[in-house]
N, C-alpha and C positions, 0 to 999 in steps of 0.2 A: 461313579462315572470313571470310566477307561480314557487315560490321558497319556500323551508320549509324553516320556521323564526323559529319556536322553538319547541322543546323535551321537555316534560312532564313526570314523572315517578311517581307512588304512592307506595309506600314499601307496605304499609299498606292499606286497602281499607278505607275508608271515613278519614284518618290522611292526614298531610299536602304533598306536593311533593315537587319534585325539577324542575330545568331545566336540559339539557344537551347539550353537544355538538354533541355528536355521541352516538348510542346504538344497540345493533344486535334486532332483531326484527325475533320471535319465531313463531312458529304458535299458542301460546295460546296469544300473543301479546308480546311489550315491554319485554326482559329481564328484570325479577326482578322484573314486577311490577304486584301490587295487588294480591303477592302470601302471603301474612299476615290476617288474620282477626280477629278481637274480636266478641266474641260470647256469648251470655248471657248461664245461667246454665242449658238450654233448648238443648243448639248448634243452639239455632238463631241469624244470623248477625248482631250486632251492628253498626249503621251509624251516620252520620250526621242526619238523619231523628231522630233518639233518642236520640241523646245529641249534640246537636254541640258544644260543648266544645273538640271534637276531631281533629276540623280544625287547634286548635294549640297546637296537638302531631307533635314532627317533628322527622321522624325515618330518621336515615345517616344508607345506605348501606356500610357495611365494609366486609373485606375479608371471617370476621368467622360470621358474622348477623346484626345486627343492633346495634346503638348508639340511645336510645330514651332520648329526654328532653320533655320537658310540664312546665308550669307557676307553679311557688312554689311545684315543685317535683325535687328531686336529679336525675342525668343522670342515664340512666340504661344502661350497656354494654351487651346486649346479644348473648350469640352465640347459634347459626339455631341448632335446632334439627330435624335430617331426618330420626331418625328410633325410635325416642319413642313411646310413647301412641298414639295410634290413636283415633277417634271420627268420629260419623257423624255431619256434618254440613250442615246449610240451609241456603241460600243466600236468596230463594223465595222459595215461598213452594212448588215448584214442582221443587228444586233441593234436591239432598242427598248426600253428598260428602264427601269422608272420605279424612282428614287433623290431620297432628300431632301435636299433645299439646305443646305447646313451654315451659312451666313447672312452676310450685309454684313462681319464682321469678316474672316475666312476669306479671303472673295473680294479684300477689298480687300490684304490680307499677299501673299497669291500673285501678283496682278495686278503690285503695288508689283516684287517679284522679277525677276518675267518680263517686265515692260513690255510687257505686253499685257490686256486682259481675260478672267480666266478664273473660274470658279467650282466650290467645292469641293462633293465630291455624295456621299452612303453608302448602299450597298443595306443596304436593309432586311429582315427575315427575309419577309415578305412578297414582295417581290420574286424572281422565278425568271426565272436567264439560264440556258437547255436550252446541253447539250453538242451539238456537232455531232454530229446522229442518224448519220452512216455510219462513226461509230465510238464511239458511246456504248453502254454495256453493258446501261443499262435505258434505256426513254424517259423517265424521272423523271431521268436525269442531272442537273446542273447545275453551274454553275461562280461565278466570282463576278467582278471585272471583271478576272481576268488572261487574257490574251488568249486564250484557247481551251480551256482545259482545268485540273481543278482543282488539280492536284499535279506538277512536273516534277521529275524524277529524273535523277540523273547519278551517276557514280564520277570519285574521285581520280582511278584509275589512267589514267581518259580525258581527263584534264587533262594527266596526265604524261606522255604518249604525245602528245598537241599540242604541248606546253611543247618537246619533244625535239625536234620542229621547227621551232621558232620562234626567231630570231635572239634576242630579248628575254622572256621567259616570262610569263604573264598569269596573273591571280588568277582564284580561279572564280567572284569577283563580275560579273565580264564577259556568264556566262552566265546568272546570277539564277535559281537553280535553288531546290527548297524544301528537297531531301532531297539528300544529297550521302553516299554509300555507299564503301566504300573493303574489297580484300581480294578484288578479283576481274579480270579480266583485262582491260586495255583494249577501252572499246565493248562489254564483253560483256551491259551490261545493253541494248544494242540487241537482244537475243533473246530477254530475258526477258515473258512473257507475261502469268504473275501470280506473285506473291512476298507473304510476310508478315513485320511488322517489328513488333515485339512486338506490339499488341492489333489492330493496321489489315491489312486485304490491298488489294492492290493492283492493279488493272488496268493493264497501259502498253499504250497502244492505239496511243499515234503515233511516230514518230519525231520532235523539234521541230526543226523549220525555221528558221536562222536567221537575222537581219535584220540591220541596220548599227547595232541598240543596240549589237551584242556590240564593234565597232571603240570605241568612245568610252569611253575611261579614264573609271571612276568618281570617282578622286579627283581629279581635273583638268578635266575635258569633255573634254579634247585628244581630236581623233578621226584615225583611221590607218585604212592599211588592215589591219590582222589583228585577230583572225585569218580573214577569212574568204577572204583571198587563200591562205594556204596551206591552209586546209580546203576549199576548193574543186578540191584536186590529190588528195584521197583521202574526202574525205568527201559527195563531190558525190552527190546524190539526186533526180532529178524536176528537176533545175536548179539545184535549193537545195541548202547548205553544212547540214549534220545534226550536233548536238548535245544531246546528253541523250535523254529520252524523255518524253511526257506521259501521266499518269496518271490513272486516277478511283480511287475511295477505294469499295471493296466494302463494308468493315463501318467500322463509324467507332471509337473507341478512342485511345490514348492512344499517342505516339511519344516515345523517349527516346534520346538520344544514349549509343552504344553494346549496342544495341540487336541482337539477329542478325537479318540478313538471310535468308529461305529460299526458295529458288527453286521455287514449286511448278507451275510449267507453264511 
């Protein structure tokens, strides 16, 4: 039997996440996640692709925003602003999204980090970023600032099936997945089309295409080459190295760790 092993959340887009036990699950994805982003003085997204020394920001969701720590920076307590200054912002250049400035303190904590200028921004319920229409299942889709799409899914067992060729084994924070399933055959949720996990069904429309975030250890920055030197000997697609799948969320409802998985098309 196919059962969800574990909850992923990212407050902030490319900073560190959590686990969870349980989380309501939205049509822009996961409650709470990936509604933060930093943005250089342009309003374009700042990632792991530009500094990975963000893998160890670690924002704690609290009732009024976040709690941020980072190595040799003092905690920062922030509370969510939902009606200041607004901006556009650019996740990819064919997005425009207007996001509120979370304000002078914010900017200046992250800027202080990074040794660069940047500024922290939250979509708002107002705010609508469309899924890519040639694979979105309604045109009301949407996502929220993680790169493409609202929900990524993956299995253990396709972890364990990489790990097996890999001289040194990786955690599956590498690939920053939300839903992480376990009890079915490696890669086999590359097939699955729609599936339900206790109150949510699922779309998985794409297969996700991976990038040089997945080389750079989370708890170190140190970057290498795997895995995408060896996923590039079996998992190669269209050019790109293929892990997990991305999904939209059909009904919204309530996800819980240990959960069944049902494959329904």
């Amino acid at each position: 039997m196919t059962t969800l092993s574990t909850l992923y959340r990212y407050p902030i887009k490319a900073c560190r996440g959590h686990s969870l036990d349980e989380v309501l699950v939205e049509r822009r994805g996961l409650e709470r996640d990936r509604r933060f982003l930093l943005v250089d003085p342009e309003g374009v997204a700042v990632t792991q692709r530009n500094d990975s020394a963000l893998a160890l920001v670690a924002p704690n969701l609290t009732d009024s925003g976040l709690d941020l720590s980072a190595p040799n920076m003092p905690t920062l307590n922030l509370t969510l602003s939902t009606e200041g200054p607004s901006r556009r912002v650019t996740v990819w250049s064919s997005d425009n999204i207007k996001a509120i400035d979370q304000g002078d303190e914010a900017a200046q904590w992250f800027s202080s980090y990074l040794g660069a200028p940047v500024r922290l921004v939250y979509m708002p319920e107002s705010s609508i970023r469309r899924v890519d229409g040639r694979y979105a299942v309604r045109p009301s889709d949407h996502v929220s600032f993680a790169d493409g799409y609202p929900i990524l899914v993956a299995s253990q067992e396709s972890l364990d099936d990489l790990n097996a060729r890999l001289e040194t084994p990786l955690p599956m924070n590498r690939f920053r997945p939300n839903v992480v399933v376990r009890g079915c055959a490696p890669f086999d949720e590359d097939t699955w089309k729609r599936i339900r996990i206790g109150e949510v069904e699922l779309a998985l429309v794409k297969l996700c295409a991976r990038c040089e975030v997945t080389t750079i250890d989370q708890a170190t920055t140190v970057q290498g080459k795997e895995p995408l030197k060896t996923m590039s000997t079996f998992r190669r697609r269209h050019g790109k190295a293929m892990f997990g799948v991305n999904a939209i969320p059909l009904t919204e409802g309530q996800l819980r760790v240990g959960d069944q998985v049902e494959i329904l098309e």
